[in-house]
Jmol script that loads the backbone (N, CA, C; Angstrom):
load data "model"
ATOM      1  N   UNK A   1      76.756  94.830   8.238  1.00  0.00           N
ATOM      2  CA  UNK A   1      77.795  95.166   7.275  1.00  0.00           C
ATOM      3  C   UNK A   1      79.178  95.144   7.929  1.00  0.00           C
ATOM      4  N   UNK A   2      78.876  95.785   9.391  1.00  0.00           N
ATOM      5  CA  UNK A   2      80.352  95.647  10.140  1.00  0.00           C
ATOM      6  C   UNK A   2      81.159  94.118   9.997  1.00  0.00           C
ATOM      7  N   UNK A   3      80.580  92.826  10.243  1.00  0.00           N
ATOM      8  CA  UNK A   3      80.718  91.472  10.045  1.00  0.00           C
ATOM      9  C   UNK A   3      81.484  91.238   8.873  1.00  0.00           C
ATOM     10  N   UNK A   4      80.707  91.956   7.878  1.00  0.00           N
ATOM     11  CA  UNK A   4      81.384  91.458   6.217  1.00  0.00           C
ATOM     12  C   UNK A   4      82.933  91.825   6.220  1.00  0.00           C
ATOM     13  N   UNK A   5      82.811  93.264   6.695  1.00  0.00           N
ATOM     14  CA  UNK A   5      84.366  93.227   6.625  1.00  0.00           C
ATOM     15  C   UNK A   5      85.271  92.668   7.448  1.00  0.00           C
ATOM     16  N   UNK A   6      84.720  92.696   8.851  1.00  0.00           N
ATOM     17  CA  UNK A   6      85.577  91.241   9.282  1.00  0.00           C
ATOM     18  C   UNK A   6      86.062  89.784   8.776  1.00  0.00           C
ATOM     19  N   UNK A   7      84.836  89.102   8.022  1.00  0.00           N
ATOM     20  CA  UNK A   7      85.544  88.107   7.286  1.00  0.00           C
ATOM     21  C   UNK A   7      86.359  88.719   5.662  1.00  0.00           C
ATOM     22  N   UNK A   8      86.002  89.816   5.650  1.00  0.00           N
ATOM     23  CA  UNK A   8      87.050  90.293   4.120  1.00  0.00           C
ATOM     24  C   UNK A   8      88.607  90.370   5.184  1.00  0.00           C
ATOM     25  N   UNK A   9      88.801  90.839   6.322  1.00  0.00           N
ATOM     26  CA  UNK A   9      89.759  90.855   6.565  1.00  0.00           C
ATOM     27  C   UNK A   9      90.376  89.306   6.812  1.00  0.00           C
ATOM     28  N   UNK A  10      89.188  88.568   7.437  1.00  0.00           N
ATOM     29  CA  UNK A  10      90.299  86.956   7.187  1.00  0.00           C
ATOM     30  C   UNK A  10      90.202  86.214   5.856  1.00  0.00           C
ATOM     31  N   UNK A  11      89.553  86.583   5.132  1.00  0.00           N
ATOM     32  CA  UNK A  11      89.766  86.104   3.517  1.00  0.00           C
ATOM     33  C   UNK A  11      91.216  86.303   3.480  1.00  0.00           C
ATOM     34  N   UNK A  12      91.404  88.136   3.585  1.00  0.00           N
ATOM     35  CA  UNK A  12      92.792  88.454   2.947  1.00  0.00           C
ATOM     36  C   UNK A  12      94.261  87.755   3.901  1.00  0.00           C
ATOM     37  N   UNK A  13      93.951  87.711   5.331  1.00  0.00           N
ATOM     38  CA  UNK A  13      95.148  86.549   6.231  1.00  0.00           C
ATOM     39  C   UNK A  13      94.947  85.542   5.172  1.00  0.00           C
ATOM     40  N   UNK A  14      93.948  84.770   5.076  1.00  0.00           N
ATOM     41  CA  UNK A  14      93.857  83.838   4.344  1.00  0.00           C
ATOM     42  C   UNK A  14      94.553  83.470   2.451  1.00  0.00           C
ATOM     43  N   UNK A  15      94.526  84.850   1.924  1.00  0.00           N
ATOM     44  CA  UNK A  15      95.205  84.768   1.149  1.00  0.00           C
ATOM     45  C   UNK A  15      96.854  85.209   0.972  1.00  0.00           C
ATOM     46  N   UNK A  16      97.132  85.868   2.049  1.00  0.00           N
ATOM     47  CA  UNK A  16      98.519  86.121   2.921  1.00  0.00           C
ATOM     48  C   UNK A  16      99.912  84.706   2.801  1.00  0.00           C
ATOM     49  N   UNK A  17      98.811  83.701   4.197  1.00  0.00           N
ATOM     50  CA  UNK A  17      99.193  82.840   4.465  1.00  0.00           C
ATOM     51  C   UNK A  17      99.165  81.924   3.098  1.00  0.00           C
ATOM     52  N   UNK A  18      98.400  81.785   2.558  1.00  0.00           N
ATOM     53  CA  UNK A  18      98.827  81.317   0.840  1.00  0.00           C
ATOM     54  C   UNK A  18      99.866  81.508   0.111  1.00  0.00           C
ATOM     55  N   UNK A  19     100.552  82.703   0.194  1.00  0.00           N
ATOM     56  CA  UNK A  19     101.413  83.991  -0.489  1.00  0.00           C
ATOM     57  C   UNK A  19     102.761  83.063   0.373  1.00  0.00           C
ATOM     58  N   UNK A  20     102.793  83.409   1.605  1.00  0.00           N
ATOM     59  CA  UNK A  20     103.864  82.567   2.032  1.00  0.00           C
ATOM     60  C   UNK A  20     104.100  81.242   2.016  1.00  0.00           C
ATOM     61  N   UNK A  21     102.990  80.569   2.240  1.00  0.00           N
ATOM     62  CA  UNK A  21     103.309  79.129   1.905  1.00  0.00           C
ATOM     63  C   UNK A  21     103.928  79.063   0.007  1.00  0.00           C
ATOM     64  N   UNK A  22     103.570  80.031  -0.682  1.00  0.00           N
ATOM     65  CA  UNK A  22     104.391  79.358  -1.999  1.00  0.00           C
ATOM     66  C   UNK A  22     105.708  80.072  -1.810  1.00  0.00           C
ATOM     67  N   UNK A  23     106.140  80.917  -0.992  1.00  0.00           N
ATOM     68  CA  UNK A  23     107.180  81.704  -0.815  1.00  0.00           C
ATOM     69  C   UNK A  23     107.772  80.053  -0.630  1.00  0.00           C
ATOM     70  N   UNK A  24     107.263  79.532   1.010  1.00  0.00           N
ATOM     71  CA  UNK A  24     108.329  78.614   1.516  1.00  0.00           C
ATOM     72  C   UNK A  24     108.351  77.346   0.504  1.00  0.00           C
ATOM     73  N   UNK A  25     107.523  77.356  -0.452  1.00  0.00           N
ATOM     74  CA  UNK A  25     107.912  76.228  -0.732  1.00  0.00           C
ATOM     75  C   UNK A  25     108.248  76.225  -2.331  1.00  0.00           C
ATOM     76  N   UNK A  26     108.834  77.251  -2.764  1.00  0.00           N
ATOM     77  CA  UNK A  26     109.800  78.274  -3.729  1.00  0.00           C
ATOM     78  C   UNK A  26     111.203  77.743  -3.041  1.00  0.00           C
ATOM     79  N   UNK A  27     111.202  78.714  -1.677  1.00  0.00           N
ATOM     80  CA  UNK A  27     112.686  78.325  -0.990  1.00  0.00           C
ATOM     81  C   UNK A  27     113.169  76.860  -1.114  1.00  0.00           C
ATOM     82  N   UNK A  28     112.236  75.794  -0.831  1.00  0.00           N
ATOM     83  CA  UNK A  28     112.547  74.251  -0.695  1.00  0.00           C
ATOM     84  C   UNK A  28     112.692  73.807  -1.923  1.00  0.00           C
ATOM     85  N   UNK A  29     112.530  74.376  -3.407  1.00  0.00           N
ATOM     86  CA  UNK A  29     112.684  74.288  -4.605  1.00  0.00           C
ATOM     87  C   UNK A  29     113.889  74.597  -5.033  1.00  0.00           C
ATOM     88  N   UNK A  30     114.665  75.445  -4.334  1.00  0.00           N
ATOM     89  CA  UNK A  30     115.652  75.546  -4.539  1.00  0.00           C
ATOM     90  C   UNK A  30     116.665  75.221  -3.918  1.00  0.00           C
ATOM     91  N   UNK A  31     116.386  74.627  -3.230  1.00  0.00           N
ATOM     92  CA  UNK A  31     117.724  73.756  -2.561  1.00  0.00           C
ATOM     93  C   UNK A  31     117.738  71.998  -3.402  1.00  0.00           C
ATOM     94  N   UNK A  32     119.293  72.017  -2.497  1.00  0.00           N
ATOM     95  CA  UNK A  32     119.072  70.427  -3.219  1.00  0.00           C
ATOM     96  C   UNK A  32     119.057  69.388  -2.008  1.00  0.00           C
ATOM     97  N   UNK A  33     118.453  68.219  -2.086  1.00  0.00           N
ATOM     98  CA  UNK A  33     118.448  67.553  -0.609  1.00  0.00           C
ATOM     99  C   UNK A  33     119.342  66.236  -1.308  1.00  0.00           C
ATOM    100  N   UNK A  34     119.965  65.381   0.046  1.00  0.00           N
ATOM    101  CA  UNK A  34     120.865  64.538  -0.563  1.00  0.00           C
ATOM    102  C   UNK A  34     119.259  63.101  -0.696  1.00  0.00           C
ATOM    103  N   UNK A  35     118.767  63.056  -0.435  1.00  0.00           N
ATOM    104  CA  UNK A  35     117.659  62.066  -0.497  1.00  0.00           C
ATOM    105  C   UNK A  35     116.154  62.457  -0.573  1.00  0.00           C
ATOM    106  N   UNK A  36     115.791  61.594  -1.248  1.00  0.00           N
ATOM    107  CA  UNK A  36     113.944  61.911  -1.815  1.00  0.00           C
ATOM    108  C   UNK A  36     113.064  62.496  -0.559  1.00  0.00           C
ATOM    109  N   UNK A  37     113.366  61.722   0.732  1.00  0.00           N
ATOM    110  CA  UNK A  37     113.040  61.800   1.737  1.00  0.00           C
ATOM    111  C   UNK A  37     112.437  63.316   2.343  1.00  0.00           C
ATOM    112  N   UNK A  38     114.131  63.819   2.449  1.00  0.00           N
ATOM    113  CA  UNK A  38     114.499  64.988   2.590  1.00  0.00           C
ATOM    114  C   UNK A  38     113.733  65.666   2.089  1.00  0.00           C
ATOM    115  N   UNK A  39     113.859  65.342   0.549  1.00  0.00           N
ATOM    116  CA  UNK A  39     113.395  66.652  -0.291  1.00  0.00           C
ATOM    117  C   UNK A  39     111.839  67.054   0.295  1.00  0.00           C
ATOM    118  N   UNK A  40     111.137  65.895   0.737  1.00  0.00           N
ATOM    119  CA  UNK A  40     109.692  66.316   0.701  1.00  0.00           C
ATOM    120  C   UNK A  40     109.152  66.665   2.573  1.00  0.00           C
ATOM    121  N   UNK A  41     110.409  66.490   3.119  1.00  0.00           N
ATOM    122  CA  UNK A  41     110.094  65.825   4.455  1.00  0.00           C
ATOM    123  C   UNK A  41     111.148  66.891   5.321  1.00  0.00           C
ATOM    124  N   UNK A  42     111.161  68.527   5.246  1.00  0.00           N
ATOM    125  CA  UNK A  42     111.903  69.601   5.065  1.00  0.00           C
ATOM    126  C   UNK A  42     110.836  70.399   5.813  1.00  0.00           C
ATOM    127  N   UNK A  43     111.770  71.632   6.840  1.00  0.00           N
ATOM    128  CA  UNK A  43     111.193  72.473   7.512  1.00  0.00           C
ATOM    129  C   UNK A  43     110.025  72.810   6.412  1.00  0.00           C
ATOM    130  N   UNK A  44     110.236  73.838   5.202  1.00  0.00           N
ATOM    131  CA  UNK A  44     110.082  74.480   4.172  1.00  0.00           C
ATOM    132  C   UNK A  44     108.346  73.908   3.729  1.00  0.00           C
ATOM    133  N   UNK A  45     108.910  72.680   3.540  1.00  0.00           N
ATOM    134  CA  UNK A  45     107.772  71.983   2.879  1.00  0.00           C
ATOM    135  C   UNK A  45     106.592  71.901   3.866  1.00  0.00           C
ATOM    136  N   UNK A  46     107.094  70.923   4.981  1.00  0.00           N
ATOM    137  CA  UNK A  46     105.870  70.965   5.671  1.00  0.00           C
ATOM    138  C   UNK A  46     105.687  72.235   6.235  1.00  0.00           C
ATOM    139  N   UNK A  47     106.184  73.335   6.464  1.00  0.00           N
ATOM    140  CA  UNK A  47     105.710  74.334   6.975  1.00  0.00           C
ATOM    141  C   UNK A  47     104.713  75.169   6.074  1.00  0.00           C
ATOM    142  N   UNK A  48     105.190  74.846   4.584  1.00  0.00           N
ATOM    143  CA  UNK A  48     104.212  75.188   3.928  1.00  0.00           C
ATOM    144  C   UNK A  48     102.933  74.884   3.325  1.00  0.00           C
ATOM    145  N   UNK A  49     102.779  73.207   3.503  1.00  0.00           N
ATOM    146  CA  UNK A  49     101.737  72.650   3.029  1.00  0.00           C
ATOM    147  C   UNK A  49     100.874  72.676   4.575  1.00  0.00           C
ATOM    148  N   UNK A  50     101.448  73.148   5.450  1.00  0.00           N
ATOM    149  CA  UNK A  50     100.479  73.442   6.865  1.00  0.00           C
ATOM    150  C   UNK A  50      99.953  74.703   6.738  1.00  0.00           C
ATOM    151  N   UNK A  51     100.836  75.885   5.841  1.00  0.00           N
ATOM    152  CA  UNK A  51     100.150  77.469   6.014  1.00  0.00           C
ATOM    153  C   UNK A  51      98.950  77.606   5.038  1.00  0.00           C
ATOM    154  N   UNK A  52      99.299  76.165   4.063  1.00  0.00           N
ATOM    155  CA  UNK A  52      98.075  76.435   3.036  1.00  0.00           C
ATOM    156  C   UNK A  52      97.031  75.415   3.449  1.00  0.00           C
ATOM    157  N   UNK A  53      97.279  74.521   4.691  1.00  0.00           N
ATOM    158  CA  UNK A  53      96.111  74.298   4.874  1.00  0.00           C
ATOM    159  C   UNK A  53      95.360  74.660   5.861  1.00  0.00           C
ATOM    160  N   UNK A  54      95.900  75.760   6.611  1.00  0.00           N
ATOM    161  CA  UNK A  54      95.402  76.593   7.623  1.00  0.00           C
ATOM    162  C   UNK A  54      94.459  77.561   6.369  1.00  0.00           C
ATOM    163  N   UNK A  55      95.344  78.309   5.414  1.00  0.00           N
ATOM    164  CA  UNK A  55      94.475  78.864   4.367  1.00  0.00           C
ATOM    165  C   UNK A  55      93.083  78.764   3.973  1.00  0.00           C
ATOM    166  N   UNK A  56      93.585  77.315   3.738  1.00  0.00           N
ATOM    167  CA  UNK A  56      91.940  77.025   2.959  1.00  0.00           C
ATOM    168  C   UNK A  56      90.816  76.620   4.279  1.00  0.00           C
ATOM    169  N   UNK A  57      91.418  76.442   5.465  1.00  0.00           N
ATOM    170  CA  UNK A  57      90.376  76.823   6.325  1.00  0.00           C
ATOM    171  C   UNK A  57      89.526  78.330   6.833  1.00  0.00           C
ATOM    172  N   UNK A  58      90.432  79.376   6.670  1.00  0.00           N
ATOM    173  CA  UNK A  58      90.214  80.474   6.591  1.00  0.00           C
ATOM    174  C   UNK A  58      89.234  81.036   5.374  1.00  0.00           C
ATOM    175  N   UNK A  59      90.135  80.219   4.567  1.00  0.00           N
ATOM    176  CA  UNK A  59      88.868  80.616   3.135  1.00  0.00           C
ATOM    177  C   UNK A  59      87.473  80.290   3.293  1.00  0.00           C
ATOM    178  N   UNK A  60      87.331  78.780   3.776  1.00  0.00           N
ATOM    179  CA  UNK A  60      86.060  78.458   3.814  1.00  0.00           C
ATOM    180  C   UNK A  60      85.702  78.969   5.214  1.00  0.00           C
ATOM    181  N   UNK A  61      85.697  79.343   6.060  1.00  0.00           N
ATOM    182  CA  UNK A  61      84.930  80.465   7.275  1.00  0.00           C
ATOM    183  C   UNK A  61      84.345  81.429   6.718  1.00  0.00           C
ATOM    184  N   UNK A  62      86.020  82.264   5.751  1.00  0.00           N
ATOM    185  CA  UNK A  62      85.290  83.347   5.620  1.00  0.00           C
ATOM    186  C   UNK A  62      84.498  83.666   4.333  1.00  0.00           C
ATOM    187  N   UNK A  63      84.322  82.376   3.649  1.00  0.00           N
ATOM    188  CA  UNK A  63      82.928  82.785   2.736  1.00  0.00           C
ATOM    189  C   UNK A  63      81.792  82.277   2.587  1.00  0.00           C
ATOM    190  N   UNK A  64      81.979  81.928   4.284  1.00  0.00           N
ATOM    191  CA  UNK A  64      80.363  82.197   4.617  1.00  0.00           C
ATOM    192  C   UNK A  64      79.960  83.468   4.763  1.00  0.00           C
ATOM    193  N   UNK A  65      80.512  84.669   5.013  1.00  0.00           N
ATOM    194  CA  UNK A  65      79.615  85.771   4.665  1.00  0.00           C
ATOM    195  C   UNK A  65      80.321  86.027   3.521  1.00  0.00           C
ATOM    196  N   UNK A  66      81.562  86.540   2.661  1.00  0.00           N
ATOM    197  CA  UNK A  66      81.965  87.062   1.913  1.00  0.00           C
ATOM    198  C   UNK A  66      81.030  86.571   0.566  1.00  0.00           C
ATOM    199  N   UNK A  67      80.743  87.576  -0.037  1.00  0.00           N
ATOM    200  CA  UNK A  67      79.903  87.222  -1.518  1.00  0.00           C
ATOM    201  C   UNK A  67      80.870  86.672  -2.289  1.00  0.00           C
ATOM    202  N   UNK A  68      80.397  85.519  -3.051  1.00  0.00           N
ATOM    203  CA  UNK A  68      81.575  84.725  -3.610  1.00  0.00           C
ATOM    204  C   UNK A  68      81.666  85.851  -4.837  1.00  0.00           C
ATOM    205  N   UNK A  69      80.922  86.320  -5.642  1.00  0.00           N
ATOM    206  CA  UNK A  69      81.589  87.694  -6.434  1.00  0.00           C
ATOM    207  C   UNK A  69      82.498  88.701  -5.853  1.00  0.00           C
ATOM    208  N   UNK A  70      82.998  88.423  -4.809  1.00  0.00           N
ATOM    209  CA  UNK A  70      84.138  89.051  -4.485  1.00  0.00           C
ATOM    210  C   UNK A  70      85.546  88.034  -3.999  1.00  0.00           C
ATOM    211  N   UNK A  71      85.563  86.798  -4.229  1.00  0.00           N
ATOM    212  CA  UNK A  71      86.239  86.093  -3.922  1.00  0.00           C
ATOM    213  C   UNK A  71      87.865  86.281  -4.728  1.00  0.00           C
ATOM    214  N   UNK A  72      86.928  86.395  -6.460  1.00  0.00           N
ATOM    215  CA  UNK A  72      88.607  86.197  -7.535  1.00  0.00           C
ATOM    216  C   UNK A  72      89.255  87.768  -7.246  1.00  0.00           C
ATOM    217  N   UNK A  73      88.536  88.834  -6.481  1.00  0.00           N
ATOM    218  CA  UNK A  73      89.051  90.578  -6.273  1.00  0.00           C
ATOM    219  C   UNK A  73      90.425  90.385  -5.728  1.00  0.00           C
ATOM    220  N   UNK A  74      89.556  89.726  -4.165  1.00  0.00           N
ATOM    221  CA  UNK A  74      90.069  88.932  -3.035  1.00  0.00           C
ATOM    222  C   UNK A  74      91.453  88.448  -3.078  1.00  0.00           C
ATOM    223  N   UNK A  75      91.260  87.486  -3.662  1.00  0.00           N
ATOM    224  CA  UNK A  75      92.836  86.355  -4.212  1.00  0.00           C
ATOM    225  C   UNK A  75      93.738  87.214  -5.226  1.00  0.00           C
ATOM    226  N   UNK A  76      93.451  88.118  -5.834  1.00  0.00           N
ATOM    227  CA  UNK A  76      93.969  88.923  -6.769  1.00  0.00           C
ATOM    228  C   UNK A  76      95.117  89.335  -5.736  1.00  0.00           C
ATOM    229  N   UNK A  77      95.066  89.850  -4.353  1.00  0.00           N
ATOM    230  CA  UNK A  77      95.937  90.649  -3.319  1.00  0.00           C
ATOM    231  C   UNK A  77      96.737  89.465  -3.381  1.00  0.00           C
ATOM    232  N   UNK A  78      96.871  88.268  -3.745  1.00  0.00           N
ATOM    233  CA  UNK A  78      98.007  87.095  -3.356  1.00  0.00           C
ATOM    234  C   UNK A  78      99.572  87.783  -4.297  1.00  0.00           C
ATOM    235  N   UNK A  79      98.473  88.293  -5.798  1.00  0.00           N
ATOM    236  CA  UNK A  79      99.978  89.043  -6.333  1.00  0.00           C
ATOM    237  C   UNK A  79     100.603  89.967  -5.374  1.00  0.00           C
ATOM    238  N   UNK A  80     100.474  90.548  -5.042  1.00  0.00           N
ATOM    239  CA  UNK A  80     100.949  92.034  -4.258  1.00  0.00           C
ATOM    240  C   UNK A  80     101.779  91.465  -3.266  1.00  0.00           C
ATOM    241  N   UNK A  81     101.161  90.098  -2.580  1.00  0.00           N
ATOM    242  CA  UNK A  81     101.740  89.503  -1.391  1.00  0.00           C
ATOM    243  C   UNK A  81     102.927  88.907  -1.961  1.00  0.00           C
ATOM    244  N   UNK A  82     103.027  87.771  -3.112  1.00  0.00           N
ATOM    245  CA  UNK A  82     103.712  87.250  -3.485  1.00  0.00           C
ATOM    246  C   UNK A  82     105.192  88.169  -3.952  1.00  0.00           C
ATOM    247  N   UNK A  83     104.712  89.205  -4.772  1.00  0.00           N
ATOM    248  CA  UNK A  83     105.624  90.116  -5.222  1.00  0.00           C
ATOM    249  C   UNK A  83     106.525  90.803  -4.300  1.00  0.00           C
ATOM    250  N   UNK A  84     105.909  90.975  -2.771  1.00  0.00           N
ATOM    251  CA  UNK A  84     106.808  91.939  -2.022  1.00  0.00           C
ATOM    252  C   UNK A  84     107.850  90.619  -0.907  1.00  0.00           C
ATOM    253  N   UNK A  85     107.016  89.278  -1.123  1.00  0.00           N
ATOM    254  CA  UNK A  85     108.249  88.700  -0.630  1.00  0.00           C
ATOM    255  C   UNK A  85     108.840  88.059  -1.777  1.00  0.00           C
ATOM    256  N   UNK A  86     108.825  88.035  -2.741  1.00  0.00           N
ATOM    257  CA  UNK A  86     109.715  87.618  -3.638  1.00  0.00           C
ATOM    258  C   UNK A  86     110.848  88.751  -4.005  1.00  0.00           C
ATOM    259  N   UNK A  87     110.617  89.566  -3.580  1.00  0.00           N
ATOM    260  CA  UNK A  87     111.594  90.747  -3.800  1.00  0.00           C
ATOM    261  C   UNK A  87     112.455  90.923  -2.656  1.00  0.00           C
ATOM    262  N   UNK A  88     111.687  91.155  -1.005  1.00  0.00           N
ATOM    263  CA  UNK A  88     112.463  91.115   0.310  1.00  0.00           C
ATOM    264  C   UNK A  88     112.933  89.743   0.629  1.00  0.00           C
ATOM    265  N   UNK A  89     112.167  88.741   0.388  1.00  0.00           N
ATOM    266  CA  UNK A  89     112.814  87.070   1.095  1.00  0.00           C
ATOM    267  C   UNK A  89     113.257  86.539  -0.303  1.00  0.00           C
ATOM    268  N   UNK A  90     113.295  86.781  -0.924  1.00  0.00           N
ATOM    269  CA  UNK A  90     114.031  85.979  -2.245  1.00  0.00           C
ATOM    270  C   UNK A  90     114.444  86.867  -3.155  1.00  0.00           C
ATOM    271  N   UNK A  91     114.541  87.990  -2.897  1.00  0.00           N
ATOM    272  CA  UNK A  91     115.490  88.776  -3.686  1.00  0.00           C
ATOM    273  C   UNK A  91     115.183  88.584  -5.369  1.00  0.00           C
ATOM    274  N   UNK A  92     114.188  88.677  -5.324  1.00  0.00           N
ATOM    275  CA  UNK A  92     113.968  88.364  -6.965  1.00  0.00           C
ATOM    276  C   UNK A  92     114.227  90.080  -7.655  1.00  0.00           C
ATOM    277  N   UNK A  93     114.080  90.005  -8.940  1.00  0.00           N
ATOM    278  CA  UNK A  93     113.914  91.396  -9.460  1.00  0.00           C
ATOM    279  C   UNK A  93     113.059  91.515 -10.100  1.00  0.00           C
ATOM    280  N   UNK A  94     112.227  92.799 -10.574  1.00  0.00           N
ATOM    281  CA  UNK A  94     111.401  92.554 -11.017  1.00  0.00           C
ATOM    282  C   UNK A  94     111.122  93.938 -12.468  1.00  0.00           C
ATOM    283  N   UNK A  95     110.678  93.744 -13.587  1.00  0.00           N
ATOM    284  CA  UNK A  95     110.785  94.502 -14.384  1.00  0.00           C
ATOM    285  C   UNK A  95     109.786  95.741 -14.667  1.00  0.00           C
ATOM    286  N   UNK A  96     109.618  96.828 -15.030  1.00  0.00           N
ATOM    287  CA  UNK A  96     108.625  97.680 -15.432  1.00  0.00           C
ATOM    288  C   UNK A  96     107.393  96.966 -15.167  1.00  0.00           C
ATOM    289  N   UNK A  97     107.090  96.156 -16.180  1.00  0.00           N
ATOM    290  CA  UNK A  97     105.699  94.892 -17.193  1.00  0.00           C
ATOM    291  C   UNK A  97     104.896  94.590 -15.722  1.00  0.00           C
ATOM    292  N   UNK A  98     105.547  94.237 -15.100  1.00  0.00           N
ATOM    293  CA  UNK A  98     105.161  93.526 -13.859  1.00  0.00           C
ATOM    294  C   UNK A  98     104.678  94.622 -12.926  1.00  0.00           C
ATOM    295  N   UNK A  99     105.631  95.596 -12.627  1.00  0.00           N
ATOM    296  CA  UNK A  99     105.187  96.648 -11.681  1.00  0.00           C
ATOM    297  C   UNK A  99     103.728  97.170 -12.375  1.00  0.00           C
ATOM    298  N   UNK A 100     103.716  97.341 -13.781  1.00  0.00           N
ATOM    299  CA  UNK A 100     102.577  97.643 -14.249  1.00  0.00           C
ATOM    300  C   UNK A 100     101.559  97.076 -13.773  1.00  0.00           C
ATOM    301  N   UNK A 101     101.791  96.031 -13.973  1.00  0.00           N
ATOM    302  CA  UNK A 101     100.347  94.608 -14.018  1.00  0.00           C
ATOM    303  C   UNK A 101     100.198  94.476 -12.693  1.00  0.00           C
ATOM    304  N   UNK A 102     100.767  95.341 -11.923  1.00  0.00           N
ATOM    305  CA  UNK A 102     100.528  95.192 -10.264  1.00  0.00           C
ATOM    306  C   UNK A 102      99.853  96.422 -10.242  1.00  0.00           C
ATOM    307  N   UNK A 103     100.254  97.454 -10.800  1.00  0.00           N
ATOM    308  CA  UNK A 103      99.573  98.408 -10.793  1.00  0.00           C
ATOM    309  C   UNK A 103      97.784  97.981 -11.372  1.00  0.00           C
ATOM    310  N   UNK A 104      97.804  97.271 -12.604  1.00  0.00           N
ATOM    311  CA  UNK A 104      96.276  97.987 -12.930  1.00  0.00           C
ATOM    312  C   UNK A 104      95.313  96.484 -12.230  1.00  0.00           C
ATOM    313  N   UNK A 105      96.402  95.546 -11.784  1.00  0.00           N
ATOM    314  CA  UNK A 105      95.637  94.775 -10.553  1.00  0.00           C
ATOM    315  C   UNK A 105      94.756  95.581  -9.407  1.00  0.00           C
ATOM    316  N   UNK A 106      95.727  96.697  -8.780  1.00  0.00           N
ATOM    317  CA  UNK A 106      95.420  97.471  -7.660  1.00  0.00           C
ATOM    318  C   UNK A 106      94.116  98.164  -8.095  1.00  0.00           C
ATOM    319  N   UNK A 107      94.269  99.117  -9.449  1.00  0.00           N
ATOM    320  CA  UNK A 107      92.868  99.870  -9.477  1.00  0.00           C
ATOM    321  C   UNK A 107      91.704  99.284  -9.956  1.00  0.00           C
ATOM    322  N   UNK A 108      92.129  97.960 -10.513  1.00  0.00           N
ATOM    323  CA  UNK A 108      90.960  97.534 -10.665  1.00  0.00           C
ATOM    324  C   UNK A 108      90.358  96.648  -9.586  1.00  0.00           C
ATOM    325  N   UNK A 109      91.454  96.271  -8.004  1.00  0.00           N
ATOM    326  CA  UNK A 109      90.515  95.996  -7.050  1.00  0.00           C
ATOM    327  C   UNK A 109      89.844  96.736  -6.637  1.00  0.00           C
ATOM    328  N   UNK A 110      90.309  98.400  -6.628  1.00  0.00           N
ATOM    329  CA  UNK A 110      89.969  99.705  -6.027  1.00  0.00           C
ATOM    330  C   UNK A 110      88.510 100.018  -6.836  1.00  0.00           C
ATOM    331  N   UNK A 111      88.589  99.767  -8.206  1.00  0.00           N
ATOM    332  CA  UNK A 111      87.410 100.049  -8.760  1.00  0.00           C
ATOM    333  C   UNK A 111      85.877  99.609  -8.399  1.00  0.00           C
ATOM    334  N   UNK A 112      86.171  98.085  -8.267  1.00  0.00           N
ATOM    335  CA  UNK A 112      85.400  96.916  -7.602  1.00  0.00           C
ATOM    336  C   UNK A 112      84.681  97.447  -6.141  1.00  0.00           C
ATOM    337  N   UNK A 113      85.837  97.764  -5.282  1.00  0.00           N
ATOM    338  CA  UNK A 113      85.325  97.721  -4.290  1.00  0.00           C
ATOM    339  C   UNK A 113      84.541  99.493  -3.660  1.00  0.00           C
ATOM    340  N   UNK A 114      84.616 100.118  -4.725  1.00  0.00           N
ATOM    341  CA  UNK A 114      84.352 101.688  -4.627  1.00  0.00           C
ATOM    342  C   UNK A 114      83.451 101.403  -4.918  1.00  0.00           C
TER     343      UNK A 114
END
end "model"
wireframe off; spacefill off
backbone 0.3
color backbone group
């Protein structure tokens, strides 16, 4: 059982590094590049289509033990991730609705995993 939660802990790096790769490649969305080139061929971009494919290597390691009925719990934490750098690295804002829906995200991972 000790094992399982070791790969639950690289599931969740794994869904982390997901969280940031759409961060960085949010940031590269919003810039403007003077050529097509550019646009796709950018710290931003490739740094991010490398964190998500480090990701999905992590994913598939770690569900070889993780029960795939715990996989969609799992990826659910990408909101939480996404939300706290969209707020600290992109300064987004965010309304009540949302803090909610983060909220009954949380207890219903909490429920799951109790």
């Amino acid at each position: 059982m000790g094992d399982l939660w070791i790969y639950v802990g690289i599931y969740l790096c794994s869904v982390f590094l997901a969280s940031v790769s759409q961060t960085l490649l949010k940031m590269a969305a919003d810039k403007q590049y003077p050529t097509r080139k550019q646009e796709y061929l950018n710290k931003y971009v490739m740094t991010g289509y490398a964190l998500l494919f480090i990701s999905t290597l992590l994913t598939m390691t770690a569900l070889k033990k993780v029960p795939l009925s715990w996989g969609n719990v799992i990826e659910s934490a990408g909101y939480f991730f996404v939300f706290l750098m969209g707020y600290v690295v992109l300064k987004e804002r965010f309304s009540r609705r949302k803090i909610a829906g983060l909220c009954v995200i949380f207890i219903g991972m909490a429920v799951f995993f109790s």
